[in-house]
N, CA, C and O of each residue as an XYZ file, in Angstrom:
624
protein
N      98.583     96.826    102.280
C      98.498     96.182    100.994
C      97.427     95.100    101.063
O      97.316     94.331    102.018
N      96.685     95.095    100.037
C      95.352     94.274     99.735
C      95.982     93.021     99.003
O      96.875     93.524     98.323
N      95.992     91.656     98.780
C      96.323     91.048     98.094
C      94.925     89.820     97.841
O      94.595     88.860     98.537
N      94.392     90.312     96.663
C      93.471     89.241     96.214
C      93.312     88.351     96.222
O      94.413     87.845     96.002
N      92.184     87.142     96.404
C      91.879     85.999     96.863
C      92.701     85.106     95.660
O      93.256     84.036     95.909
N      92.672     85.817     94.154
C      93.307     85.304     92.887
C      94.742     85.284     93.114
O      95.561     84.437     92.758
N      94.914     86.410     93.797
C      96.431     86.373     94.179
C      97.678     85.174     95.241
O      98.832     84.747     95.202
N      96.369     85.100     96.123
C      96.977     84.378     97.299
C      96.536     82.699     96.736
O      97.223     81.708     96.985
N      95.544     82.691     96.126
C      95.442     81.345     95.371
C      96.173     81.369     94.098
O      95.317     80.916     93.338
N      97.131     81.590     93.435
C      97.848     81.416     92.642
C      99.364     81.278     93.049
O     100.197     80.495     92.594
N      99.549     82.540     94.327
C     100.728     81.952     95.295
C     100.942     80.772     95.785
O     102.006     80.178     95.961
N      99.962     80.490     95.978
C      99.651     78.835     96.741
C     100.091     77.703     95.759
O     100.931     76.829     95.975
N      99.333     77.910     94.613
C      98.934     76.849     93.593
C     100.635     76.790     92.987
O     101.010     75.723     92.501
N     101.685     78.059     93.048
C     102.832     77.797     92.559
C     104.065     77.622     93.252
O     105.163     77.258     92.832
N     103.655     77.971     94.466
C     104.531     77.035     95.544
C     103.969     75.657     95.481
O     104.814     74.816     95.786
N     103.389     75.416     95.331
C     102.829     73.676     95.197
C     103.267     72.832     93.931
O     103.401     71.609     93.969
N     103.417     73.389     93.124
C     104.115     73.216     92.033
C     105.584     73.197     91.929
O     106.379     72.443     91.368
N     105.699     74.293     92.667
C     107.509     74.210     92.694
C     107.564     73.204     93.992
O     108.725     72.871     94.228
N     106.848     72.783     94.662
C     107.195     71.392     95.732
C     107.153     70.156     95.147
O     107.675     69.094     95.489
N     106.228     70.537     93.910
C     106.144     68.934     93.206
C     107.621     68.342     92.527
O     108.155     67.235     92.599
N     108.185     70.177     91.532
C     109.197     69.796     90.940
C     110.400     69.803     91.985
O     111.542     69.647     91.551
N     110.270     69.907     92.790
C     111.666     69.573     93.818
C     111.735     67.889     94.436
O     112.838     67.435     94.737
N     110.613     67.124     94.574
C     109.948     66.277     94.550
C     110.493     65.236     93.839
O     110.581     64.079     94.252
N     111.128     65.942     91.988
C     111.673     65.106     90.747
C     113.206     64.581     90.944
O     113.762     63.668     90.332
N     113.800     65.532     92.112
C     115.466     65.680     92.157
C     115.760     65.857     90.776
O     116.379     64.981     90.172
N     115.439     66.739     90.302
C     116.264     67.898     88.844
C     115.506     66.788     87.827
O     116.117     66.899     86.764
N     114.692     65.998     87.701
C     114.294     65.502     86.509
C     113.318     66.225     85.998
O     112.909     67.262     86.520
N     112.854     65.706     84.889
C     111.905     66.755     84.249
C     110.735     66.848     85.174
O     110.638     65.679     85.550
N     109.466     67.746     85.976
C     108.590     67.647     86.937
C     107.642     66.977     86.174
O     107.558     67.129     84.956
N     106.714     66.031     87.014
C     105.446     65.622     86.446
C     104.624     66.446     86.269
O     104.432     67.027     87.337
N     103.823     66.952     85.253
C     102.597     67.960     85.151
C     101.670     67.329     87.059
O     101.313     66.252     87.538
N     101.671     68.496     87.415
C      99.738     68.449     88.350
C      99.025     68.780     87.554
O      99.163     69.617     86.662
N      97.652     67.719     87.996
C      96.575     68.897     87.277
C      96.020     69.611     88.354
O      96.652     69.487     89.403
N      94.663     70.578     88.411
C      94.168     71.443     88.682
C      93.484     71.190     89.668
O      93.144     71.948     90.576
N      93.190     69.758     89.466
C      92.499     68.845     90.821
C      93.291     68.646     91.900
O      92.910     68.848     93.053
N      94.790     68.110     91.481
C      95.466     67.805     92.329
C      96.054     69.289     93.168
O      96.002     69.385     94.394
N      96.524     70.226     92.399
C      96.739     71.516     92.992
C      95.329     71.738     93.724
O      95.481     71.791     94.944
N      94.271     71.851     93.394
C      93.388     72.824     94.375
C      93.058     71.886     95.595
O      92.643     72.369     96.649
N      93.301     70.195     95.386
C      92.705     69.540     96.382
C      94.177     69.793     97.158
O      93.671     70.485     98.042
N      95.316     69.778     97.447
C      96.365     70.123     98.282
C      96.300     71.337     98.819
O      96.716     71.371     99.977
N      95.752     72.805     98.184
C      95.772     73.700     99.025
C      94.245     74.378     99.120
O      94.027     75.589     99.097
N      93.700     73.807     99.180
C      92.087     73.533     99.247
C      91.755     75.077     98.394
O      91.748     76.133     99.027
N      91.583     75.047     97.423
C      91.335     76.119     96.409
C      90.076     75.417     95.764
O      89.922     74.223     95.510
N      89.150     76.560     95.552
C      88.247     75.963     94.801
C      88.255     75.455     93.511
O      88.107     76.556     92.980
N      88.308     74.656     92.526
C      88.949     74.248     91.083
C      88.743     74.532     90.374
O      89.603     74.613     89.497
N      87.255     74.980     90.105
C      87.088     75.824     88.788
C      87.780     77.285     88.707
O      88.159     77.724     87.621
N      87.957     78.177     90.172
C      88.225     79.290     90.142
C      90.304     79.301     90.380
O      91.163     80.128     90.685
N      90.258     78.266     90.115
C      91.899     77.932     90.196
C      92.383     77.768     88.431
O      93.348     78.353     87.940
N      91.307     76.689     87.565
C      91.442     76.957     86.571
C      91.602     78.245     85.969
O      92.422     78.137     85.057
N      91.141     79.520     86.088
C      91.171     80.270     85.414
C      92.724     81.392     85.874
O      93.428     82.265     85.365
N      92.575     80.584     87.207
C      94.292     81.536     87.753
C      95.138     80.590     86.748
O      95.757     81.186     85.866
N      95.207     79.540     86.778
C      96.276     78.623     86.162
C      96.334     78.858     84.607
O      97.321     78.480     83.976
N      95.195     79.529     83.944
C      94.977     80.037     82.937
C      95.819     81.340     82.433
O      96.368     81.393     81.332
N      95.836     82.251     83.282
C      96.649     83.530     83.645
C      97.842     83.406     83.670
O      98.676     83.969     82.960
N      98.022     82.478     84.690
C      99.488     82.043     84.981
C     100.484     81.214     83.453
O     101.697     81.402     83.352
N      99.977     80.654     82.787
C     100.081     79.984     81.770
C     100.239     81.355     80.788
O     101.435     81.383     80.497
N      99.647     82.355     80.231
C      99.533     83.417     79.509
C     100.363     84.050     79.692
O     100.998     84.397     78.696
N     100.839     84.571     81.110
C     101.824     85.150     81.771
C     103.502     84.563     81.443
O     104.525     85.190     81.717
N     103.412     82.916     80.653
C     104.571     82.473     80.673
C     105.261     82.189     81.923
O     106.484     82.050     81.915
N     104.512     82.079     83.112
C     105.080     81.332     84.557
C     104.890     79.966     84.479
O     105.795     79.232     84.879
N     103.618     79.381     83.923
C     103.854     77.701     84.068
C     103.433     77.327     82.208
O     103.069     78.024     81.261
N     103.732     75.862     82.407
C     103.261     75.719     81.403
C     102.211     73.908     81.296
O     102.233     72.942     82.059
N     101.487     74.140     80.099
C     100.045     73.020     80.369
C     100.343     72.523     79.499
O     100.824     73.021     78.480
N     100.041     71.078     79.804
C      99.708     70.171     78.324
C      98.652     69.219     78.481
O      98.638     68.259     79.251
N      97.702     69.609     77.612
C      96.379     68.791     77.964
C      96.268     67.264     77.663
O      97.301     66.697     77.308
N      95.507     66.789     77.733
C      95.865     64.814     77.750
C      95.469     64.302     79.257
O      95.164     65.033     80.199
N      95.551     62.767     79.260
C      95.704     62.197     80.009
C      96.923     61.967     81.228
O      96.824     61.580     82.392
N      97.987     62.347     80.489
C      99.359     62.625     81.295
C      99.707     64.346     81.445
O     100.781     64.942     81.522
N      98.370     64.799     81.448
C      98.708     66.373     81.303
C      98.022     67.274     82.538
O      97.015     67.032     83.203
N      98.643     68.029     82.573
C      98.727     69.075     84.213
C      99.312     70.342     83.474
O      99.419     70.589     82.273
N      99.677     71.111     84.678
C     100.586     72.058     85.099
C     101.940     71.675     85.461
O     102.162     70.632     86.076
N     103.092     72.695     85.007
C     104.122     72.740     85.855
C     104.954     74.065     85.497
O     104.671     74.743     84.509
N     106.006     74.386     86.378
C     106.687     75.836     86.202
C     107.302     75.930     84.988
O     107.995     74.930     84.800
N     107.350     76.865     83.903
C     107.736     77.144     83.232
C     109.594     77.641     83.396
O     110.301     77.452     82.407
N     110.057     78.087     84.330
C     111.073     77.794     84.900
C     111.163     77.694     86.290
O     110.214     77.812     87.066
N     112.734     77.395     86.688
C     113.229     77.043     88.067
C     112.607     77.836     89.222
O     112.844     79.042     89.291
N     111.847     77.254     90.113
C     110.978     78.216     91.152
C     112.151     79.349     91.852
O     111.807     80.333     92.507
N     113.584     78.974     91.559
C     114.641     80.207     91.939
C     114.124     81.674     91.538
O     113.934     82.705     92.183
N     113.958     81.255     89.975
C     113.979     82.386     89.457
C     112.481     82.966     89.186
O     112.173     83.400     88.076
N     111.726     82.945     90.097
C     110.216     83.562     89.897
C     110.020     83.695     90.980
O     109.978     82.787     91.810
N     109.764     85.577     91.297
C     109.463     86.219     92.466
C     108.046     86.170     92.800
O     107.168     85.992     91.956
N     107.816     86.348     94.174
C     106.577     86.407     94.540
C     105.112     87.720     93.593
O     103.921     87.647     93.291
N     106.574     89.054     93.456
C     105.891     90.031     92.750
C     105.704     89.783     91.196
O     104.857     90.380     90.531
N     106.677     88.740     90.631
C     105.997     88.143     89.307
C     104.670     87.691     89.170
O     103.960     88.192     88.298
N     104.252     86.833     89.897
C     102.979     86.297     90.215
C     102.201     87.394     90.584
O     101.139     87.463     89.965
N     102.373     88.136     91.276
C     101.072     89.161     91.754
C     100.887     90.137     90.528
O      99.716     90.490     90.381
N     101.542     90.511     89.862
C     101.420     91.250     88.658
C     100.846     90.472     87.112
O     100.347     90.988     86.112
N     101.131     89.187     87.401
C     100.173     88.691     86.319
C      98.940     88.496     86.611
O      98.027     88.255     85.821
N      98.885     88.607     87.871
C      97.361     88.419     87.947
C      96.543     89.553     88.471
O      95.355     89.423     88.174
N      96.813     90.598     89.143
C      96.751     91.998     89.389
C      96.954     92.679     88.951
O      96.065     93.522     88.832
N      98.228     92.937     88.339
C      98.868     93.889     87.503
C      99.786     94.526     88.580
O     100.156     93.909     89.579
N     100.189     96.050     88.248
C     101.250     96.743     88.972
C     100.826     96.197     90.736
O      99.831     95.599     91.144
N     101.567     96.506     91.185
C     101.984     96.504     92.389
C     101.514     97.358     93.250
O     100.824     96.866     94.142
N     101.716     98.797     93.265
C     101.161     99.700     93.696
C     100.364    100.654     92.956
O     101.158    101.146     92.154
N      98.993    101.293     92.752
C      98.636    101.877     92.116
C      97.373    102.705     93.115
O      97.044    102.351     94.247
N      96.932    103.612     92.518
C      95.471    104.686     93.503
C      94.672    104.739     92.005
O      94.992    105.058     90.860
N      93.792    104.381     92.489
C      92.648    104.783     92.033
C      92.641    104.308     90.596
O      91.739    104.704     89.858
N      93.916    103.195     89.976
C      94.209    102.633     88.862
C      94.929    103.342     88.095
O      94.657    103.297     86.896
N      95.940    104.113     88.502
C      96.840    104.783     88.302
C      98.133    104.438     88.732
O      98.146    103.985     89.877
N      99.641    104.538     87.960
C     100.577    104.231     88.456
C     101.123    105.966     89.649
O     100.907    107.160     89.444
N     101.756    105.337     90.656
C     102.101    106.416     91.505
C     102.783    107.575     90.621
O     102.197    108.642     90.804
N     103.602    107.648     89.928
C     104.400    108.607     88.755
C     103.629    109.885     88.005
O     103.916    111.006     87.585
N     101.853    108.538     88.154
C     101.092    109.339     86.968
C     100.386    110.402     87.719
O     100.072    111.399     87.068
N      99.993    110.348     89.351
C      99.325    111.273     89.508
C      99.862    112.706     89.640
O     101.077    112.854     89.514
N      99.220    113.595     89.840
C      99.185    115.401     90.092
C      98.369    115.401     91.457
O      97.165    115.332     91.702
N      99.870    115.542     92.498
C      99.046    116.388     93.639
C      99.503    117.373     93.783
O     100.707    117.623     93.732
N      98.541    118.188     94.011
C      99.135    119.517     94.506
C      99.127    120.170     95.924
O      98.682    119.660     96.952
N      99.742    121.474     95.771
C      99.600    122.542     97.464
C     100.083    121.074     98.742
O     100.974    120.228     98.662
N      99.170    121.293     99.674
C      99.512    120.132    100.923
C      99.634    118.874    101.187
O      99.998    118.375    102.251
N      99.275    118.257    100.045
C      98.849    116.381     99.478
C     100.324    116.533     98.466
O     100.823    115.467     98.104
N     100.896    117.631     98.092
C     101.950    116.814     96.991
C     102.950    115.791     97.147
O     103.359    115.091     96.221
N     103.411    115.709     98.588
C     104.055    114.659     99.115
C     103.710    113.499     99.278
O     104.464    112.706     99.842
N     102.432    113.120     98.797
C     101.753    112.372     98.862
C     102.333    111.302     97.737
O     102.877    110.236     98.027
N     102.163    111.679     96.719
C     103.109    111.298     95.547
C     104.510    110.264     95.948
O     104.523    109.087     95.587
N     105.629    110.867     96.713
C     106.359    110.321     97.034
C     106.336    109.154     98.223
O     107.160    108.248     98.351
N     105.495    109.344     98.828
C     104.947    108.150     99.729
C     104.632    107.059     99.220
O     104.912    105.911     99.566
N     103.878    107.550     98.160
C     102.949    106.035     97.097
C     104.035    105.459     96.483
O     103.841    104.244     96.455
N     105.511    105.865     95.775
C     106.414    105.733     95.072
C     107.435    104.902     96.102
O     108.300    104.078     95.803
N     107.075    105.356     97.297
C     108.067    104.963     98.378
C     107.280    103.756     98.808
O     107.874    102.709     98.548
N     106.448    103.647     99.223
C     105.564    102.339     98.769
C     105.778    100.789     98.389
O     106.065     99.664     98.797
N     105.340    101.773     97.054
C     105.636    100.413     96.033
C     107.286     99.771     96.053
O     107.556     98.604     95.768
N     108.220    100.747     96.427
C     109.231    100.471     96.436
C     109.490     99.055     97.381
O     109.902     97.919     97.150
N     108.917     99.939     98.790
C     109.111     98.483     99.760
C     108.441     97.616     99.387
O     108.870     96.513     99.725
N     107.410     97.605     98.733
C     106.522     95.763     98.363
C     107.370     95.176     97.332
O     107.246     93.953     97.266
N     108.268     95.734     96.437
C     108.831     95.470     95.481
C     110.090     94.790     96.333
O     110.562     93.658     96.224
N     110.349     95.547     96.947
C     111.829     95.169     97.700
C     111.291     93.882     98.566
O     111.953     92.861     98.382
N     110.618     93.817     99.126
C     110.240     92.080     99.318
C     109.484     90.998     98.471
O     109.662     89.831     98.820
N     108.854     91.184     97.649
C     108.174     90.653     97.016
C     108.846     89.803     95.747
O     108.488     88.725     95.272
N     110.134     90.825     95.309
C     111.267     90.539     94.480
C     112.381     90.390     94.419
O     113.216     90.428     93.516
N     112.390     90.111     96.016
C     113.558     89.474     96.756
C     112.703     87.853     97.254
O     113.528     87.048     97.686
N     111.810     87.526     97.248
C     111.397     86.236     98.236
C     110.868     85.379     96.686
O     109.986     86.013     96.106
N     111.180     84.406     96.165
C     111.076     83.352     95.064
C     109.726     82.518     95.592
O     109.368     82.463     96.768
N     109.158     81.976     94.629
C     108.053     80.678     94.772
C     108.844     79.552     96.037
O     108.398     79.181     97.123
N     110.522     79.148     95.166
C     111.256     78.404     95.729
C     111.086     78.342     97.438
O     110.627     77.372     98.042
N     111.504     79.446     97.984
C     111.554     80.177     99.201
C     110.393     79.921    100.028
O     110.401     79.534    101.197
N     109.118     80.251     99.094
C     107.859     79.756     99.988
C     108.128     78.347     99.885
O     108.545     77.986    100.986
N     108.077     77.162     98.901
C     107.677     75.967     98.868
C     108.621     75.646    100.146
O     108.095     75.094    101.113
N     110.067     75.991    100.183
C     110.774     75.233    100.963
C     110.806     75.455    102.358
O     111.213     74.642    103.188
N     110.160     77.107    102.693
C     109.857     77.611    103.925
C     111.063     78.367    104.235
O     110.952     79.235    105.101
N     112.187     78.192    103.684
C     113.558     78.906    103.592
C     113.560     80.323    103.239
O     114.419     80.751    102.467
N     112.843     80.937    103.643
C     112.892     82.498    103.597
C     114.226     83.705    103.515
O     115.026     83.709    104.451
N     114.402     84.661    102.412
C     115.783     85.442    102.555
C     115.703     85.725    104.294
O     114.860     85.087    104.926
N     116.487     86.567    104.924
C     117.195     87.213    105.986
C     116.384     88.049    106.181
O     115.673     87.963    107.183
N     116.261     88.999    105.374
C     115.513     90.023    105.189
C     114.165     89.565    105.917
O     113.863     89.619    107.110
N     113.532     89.148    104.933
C     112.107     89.087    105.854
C     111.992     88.817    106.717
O     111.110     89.407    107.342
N     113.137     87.227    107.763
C     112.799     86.776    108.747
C     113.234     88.067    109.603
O     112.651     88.246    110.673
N     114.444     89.178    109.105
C     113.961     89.995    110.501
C     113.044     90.698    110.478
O     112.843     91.070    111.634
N     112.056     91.285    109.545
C     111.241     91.602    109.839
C     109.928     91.277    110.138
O     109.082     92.168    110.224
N     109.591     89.840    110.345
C     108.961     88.720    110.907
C     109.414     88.605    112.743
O     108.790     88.134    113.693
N     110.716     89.246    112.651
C     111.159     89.057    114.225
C     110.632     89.936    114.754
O     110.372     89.651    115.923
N     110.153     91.485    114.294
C     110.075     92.133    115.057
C     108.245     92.180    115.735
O     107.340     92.428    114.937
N     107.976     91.957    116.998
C     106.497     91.745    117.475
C     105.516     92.438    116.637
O     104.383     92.058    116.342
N     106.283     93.794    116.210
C     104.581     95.075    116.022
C     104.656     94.903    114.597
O     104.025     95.667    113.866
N     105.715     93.519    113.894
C     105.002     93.426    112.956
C     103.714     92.732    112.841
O     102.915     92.993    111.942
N     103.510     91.847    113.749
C     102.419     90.688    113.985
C     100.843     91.445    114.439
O      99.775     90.893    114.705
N     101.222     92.997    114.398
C     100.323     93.585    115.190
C      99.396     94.375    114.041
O      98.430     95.055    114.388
């Protein structure tokens, strides 16, 4: 799996966000702005603006411009999966050639092929929408992943 530079900088930029609002102890979060997010996870800022732009469209955070105005999560970093974020800014999850796996026609010796891609997406889904923003900010990872973080030939 490929995960885009937009991708992994928008992961970043909303675990940082959900660290700010944990930061509030349940009060309302202070907006960041775009400066303050990209200078914490060293993102470049103009090209962060336009993720935070996405992200905002997407209904994951929300902006209010001004002097007292930033970014912040549109809801509780609980409830926003890692694969939420990669799909607003990527789109599907798994796809060939810009196609969803469902849509293609293989035939004769490749038709199994089909079910691989389907089987796939399944597992990125199955972690991706199991592990929350929350989870990254706090480093508290489900079970799940840490065993498969335990095992060496994943590191390989």
């Amino acid at each position: 799996m490929r995960l885009s530079a937009r991708v992994d900088y928008a992961l970043r930029a909303m675990a940082e966000l959900a660290a700010a609002a944990a930061d509030q102890d349940g009060a309302t979060p202070s907006p960041m702005t775009a400066e303050q997010v990209a200078k914490a996870q060293e993102i470049p800022p103009k090209f962060l603006e336009s993720i935070l732009l996405q992200l905002r469209r997407s209904g994951l955070v929300h902006a209010q411009r001004g002097p007292d105005g930033g970014y912040w999560l549109a809801r509780p970093a609980r409830e926003i999966g890692l694969g939420q974020v990669i799909r607003a800014i990527d789109g599907p999850l798994a796809n060939v050639r810009g196609q969803r796996p469902e849509d293609l026609g293989y035939t004769g010796a490749a038709a199994a092929l089909q079910e691989v891609w389907i089987a796939l997406r399944a597992s990125e889904r199955e972690i991706l929408d199991l592990v929350s923003i929350h989870d990254v900010a706090t480093g508290k990872l489900p079970d799940r992943v840490r065993d498969l973080t335990a095992d060496p030939a994943a590191w390989a």
